[in-house]
Steps between C-alpha positions, in 0.01 A plus 500: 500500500546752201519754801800353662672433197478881414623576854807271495604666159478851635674393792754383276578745293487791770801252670664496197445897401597567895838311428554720170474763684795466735728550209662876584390736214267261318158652380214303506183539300152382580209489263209389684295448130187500398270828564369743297243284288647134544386450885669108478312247696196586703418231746283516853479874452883564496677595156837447398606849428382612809710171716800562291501892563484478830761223553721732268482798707545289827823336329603882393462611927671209543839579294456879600476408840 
């Protein structure tokens, strides 16, 4: 359940960051968090910084694309 939850924020906020970036000349930012040290969550094997780096540089093909 905690699972989907996650997914339908991400989903959310990539719609919402996709939208932002149809503005002509707008510069968008993304800070994926955590690393280094602070690894965020771990749960079932997967950690945070390693979910929210990838879905960073996915988003970052996306709006280069």
């Amino acid at each position: 359940m905690k699972s989907t939850r996650t997914g339908i924020k991400l989903a959310a906020v990539a719609t919402l960051l996709l939208a932002a970036a149809t503005t002509h000349g707008a510069k968008l930012c993304i800070d994926p968090g955590h690393g280094g040290s602070d690894p965020g969550a771990v749960g079932n094997g997967l950690r945070e910084c390693d979910m929210n780096l990838d879905m960073s540089l996915r988003a970052r093909d996306l709006f280069n694309a």
